[in-house]
C-alpha beads as a LAMMPS data file, in Angstrom:
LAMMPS data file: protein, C-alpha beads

190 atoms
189 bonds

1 atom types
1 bond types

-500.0 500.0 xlo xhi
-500.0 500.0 ylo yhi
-500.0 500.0 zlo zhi

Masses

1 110.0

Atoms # bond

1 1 1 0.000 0.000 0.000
2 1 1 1.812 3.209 -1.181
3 1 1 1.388 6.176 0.216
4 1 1 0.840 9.863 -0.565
5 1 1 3.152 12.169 0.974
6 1 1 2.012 15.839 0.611
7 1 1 4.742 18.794 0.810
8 1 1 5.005 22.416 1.332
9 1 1 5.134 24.537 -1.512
10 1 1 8.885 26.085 -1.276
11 1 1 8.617 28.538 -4.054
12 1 1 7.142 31.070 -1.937
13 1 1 10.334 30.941 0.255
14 1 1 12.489 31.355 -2.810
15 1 1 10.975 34.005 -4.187
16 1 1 10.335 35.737 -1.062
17 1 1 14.768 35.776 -0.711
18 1 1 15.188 36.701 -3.700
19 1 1 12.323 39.278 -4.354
20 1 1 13.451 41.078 -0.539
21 1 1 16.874 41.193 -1.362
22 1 1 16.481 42.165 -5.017
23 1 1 14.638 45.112 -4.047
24 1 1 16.683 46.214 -1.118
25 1 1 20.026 45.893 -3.635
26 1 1 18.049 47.651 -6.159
27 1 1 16.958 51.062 -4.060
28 1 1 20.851 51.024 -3.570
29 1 1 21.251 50.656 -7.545
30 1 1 18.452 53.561 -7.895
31 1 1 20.659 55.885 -5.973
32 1 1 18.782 55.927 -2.573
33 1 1 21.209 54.365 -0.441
34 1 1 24.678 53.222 -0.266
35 1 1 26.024 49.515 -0.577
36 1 1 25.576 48.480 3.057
37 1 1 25.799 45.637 5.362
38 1 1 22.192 45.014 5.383
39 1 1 22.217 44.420 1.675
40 1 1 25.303 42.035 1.766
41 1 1 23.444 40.161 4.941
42 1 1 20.716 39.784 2.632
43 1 1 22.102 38.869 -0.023
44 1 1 23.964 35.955 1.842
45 1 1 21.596 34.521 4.061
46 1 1 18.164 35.443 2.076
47 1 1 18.723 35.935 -1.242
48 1 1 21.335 33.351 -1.402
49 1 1 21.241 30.211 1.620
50 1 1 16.923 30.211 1.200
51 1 1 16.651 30.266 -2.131
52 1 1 19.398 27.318 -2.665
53 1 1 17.040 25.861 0.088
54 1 1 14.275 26.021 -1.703
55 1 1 15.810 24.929 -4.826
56 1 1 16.509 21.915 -2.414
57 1 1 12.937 21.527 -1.616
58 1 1 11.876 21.805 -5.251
59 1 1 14.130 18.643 -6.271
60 1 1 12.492 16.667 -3.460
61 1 1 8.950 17.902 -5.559
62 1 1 10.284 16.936 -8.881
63 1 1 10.644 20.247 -10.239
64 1 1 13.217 20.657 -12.351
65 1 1 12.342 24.350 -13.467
66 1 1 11.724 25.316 -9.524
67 1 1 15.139 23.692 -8.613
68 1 1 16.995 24.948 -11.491
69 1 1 15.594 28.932 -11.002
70 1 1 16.062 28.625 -6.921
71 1 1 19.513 27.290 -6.646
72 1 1 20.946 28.943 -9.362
73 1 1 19.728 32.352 -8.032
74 1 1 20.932 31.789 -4.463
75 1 1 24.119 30.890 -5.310
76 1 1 24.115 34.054 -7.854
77 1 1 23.487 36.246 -4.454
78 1 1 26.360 34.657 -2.488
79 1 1 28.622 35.039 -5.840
80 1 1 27.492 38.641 -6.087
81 1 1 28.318 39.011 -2.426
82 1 1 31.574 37.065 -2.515
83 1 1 32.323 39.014 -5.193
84 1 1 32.345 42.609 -3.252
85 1 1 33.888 40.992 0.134
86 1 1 37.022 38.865 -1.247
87 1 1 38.383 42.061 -2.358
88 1 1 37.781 44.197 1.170
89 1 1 39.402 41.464 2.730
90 1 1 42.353 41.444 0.923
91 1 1 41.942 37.715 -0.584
92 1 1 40.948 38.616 -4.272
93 1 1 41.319 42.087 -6.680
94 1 1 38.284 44.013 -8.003
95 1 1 36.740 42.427 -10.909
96 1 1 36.675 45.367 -13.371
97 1 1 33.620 46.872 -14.132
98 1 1 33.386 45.837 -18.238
99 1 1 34.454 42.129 -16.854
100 1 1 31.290 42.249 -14.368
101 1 1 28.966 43.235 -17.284
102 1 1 29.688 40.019 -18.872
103 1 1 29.262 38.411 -15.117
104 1 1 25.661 40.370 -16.174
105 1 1 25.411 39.202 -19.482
106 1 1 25.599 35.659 -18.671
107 1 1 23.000 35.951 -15.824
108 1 1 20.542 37.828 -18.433
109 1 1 21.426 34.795 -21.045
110 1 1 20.332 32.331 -18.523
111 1 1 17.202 34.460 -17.138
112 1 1 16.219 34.790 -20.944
113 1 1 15.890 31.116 -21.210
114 1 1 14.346 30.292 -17.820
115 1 1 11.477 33.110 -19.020
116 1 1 11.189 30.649 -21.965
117 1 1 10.269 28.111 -18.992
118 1 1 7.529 30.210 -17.632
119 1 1 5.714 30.525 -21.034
120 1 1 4.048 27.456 -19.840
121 1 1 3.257 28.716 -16.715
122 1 1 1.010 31.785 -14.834
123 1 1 1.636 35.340 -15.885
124 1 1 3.270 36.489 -12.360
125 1 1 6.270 34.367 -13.229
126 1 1 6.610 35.479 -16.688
127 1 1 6.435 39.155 -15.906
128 1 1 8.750 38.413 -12.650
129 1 1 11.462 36.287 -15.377
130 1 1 10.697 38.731 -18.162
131 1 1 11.744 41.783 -15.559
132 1 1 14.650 39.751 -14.479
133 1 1 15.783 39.181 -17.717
134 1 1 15.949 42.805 -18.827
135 1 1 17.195 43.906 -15.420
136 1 1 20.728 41.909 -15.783
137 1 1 20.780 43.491 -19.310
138 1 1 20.358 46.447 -18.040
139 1 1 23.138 46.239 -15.452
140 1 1 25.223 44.831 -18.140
141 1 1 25.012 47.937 -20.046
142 1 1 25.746 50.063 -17.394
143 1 1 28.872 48.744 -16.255
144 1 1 29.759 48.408 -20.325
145 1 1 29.275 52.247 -20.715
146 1 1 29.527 53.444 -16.545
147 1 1 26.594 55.512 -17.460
148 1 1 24.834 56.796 -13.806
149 1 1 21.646 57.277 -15.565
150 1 1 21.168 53.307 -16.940
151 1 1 22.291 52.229 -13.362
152 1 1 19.297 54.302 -11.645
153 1 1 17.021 52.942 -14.438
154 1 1 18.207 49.172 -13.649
155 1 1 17.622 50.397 -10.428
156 1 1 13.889 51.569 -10.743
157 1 1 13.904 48.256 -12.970
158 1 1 14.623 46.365 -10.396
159 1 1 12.556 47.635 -7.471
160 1 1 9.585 46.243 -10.022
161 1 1 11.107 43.083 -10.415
162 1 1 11.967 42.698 -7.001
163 1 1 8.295 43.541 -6.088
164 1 1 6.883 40.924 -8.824
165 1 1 8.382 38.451 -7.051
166 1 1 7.012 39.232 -3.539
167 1 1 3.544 39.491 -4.599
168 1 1 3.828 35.871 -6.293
169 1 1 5.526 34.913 -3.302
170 1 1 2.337 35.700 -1.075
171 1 1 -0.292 35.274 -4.074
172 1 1 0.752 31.587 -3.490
173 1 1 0.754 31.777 0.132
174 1 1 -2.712 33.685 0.919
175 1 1 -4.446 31.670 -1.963
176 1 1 -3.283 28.527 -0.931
177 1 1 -4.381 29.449 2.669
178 1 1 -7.831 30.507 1.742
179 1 1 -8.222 28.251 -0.814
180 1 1 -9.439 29.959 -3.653
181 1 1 -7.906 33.228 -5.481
182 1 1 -7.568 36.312 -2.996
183 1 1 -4.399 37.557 -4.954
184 1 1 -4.428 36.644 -8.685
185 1 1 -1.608 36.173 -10.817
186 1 1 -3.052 35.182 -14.096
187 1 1 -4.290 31.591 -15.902
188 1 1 -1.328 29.439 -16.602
189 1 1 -1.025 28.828 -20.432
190 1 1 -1.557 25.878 -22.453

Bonds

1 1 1 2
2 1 2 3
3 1 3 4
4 1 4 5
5 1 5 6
6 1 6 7
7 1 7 8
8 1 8 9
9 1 9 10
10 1 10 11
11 1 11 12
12 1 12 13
13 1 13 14
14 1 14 15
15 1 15 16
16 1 16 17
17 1 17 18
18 1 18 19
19 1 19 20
20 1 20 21
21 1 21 22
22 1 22 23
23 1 23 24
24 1 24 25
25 1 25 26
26 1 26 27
27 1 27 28
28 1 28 29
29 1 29 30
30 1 30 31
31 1 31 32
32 1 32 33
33 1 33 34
34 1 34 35
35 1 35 36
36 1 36 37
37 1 37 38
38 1 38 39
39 1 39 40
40 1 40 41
41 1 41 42
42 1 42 43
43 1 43 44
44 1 44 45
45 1 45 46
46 1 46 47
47 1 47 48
48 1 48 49
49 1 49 50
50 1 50 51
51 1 51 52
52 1 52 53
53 1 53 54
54 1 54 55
55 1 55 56
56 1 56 57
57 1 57 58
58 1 58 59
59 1 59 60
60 1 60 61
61 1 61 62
62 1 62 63
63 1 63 64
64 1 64 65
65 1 65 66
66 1 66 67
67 1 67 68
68 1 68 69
69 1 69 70
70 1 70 71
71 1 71 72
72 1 72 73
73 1 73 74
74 1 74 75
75 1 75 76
76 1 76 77
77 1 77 78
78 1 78 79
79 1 79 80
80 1 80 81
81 1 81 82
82 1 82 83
83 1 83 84
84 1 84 85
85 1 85 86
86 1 86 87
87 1 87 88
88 1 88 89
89 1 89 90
90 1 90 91
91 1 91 92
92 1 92 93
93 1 93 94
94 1 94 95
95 1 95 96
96 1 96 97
97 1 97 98
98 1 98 99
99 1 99 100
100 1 100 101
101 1 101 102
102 1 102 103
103 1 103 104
104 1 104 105
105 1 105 106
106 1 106 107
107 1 107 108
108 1 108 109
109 1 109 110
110 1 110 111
111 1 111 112
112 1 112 113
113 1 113 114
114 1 114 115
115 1 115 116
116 1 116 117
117 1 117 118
118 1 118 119
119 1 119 120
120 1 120 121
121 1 121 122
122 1 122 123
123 1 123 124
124 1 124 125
125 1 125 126
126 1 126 127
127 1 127 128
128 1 128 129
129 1 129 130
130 1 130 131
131 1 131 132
132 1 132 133
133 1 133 134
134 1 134 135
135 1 135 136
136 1 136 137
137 1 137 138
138 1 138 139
139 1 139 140
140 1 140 141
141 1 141 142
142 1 142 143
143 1 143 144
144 1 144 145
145 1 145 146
146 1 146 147
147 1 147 148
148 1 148 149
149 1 149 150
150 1 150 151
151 1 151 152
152 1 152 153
153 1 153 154
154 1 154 155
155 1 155 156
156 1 156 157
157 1 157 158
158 1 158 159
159 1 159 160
160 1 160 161
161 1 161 162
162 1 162 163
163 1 163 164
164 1 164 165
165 1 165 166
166 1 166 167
167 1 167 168
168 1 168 169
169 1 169 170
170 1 170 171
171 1 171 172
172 1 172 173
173 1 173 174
174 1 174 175
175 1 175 176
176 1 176 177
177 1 177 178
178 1 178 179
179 1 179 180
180 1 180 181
181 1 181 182
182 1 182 183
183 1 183 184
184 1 184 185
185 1 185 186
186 1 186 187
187 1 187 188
188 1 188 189
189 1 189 190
């Protein structure tokens, strides 16, 4: 006699870490605040250790997409933050700003293709992938051309994206809890 076992949705954890921190990095990127230790906290134990938990917790669902988006995004927050505290502490040098673009480039490559992944899906993860998507290209381009203005766009960008993701994040948790649709976030697609 088999049984069922029934698990937790863990998407709403990932996207919760990485909509949070994306915003918080992102006021920073619009010009409101300077890179702090809040952000880099965030980025560490949020944006990065949850979401590679959740991507965890997706594998043990069988979802490839969830554990591919969630683990590959956490680790891209402790990368980002490694990334700014190797050099303080002496044990790497700066990665030069046209070099990080392409670190940008690559993450809007891969972000391009998971959107591809959400075509399938509800319209609150395509507009948070779609957002996501243009939001590393837009970094990219700033650090290619060290323009101020692009960086406070990506910034403003970014803040949106970030936000996408937290409404998902508790679309799935208040619907789920009340079961029927308090927060909608669109039909999936055939």
């Amino acid at each position: 006699m088999s049984q069922t076992i029934n698990l937790a949705n863990p998407a709403p954890l990932g996207l919760m870490g990485f909509g949070m921190t994306t915003v918080l990095l992102n006021i920073h990127n619009a010009g409101f605040f300077p890179l702090g230790a809040m952000i880099l906290a965030m980025g560490l134990c949020y944006g990065g250790i949850a979401q590679v938990i959740a991507g965890i917790l997706e594998f043990k669902k069988g979802n490839t997409f969830g554990l591919t988006a969630f683990t590959s995004y956490g680790f891209f927050w402790i990368s980002l933050v490694v990334l700014m505290i190797f050099p303080i502490l002496g044990w790497a040098e700066p990665t030069p700003t046209a070099f990080m673009a392409w670190y940008f480039v690559m993450w809007g490559i891969f972000s391009g293709f998971m959107f591809i992944g959400t075509l399938r899906g509800n319209r609150g993860l395509q507009f948070v992938f779609a957002s996501l998507t243009v939001l590393f290209f837009l970094l990219a381009l700033r650090d290619f051309t060290g323009s101020v203005l692009i960086g406070r766009i990506a910034g403003f960008e970014g803040i949106i994206c970030g936000l996408s993701a937290i409404y998902l994040a508790m679309a799935e948790v208040i619907n789920e809890q009340y079961g029927r649709t308090v927060l909608p976030i669109g039909e999936k697609q055939l």
